[in-house]
N, C-alpha and C positions, 0 to 999 in steps of 0.2 A: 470411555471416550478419552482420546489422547488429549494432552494438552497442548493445545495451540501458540507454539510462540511466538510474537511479533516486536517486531523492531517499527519505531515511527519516527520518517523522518519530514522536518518541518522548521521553517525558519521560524514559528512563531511559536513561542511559551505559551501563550494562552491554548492552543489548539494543542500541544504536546499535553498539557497538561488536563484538559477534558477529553482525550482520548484514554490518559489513566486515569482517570475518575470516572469512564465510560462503561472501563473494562476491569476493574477493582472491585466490582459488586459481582460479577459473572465467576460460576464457575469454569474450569477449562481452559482459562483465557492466561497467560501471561505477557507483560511487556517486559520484554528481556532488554529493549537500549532505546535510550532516548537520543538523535541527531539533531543539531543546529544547523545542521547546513550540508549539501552535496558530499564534499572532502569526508567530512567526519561520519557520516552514514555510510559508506564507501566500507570507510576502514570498519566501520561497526558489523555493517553485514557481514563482511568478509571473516571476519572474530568470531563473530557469534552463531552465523549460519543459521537465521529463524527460520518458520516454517511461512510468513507472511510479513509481508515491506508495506507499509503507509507509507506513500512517499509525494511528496510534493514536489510537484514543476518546477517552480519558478522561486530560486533559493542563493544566497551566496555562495560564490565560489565554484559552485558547477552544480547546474540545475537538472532538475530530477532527471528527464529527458536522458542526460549524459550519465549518468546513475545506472537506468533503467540496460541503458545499453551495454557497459558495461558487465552489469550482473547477467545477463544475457548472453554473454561470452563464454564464459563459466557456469552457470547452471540454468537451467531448464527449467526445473520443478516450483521452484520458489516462487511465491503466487507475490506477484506484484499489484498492488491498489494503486493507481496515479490518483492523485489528489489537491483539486488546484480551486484556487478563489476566481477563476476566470476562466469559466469552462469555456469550450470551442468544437466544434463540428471539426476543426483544423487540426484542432490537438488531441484532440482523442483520436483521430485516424493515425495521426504520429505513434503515439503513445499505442494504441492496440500494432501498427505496422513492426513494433521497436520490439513488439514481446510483453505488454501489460496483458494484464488478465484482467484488471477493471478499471474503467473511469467513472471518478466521482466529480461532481463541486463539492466545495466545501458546504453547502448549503444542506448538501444531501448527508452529514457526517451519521445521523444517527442510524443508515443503512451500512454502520461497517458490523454493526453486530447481527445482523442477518446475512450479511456476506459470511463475516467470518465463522457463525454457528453452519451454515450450511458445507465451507471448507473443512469442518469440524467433522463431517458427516460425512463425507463425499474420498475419492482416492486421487493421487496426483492426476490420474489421465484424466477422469472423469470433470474436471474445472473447465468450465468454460468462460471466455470473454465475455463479456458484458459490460456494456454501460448501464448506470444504474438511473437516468433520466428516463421518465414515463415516454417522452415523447422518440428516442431508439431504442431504447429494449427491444434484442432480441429475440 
């Protein structure tokens, strides 16, 4: 199995920080960059080229939304997780229209290691969108 590398961006320490202590016990998994915020995820993506973005909405400086589209400009493959404390019917239409491959709350954090085992398993084309709330799945 290849090693899956992820980049997590997020204005909050706490959440950066149980996201590597989520993914520090698994094998397969690495976090290759930790972002504070929009700008600096930006630059980190672009540096480091993971194979998977945690990335939060709603962040200093320019919110994931503006991230997402960006990276979107430039590559395809890169499996984006939106990740927000306030989920929305509104915003995950945004966020799936803009190029995400998944929407989370944050509430749902402990379904990123079933996302990410299953991208672990699966080929670029074969990913599909999904929200990961019981009541859209699709």
């Amino acid at each position: 199995m290849k090693e899956l590398r992820i980049v997590v961006v997020d204005d909050s320490p706490l959440i950066r920080d149980y996201v590597v202590q989520m993914f520090a016990k698994l094998e397969g998994f690495k976090i290759v960059g930790l972002a504070a915020d929009g700008d600096e995820g930006l630059r980190m993506i672009h540096e480091l080229r993971p194979d998977v973005v945690l990335l939060d909405i709603r962040m200093p400086h320019r919110d994931g939304i503006d991230v997402l589209r960006e990276i979107r400009k430039e590559d395809s493959q890169m499996v984006i997780i939106m990740f927000t404390a306030d989920p929305s019917v509104v915003l995950e239409e945004i966020c799936f229209k803009e190029g995400a491959n998944y929407y989370l709350g944050k509430t749902e954090i402990l379904d990123l290691i079933g996302i990410c085992k299953e991208l672990s398993t699966t080929n670029s084309h074969d990913r599909k969108r999904k929200s990961h709330d019981p009541e859209r799945r699709q």
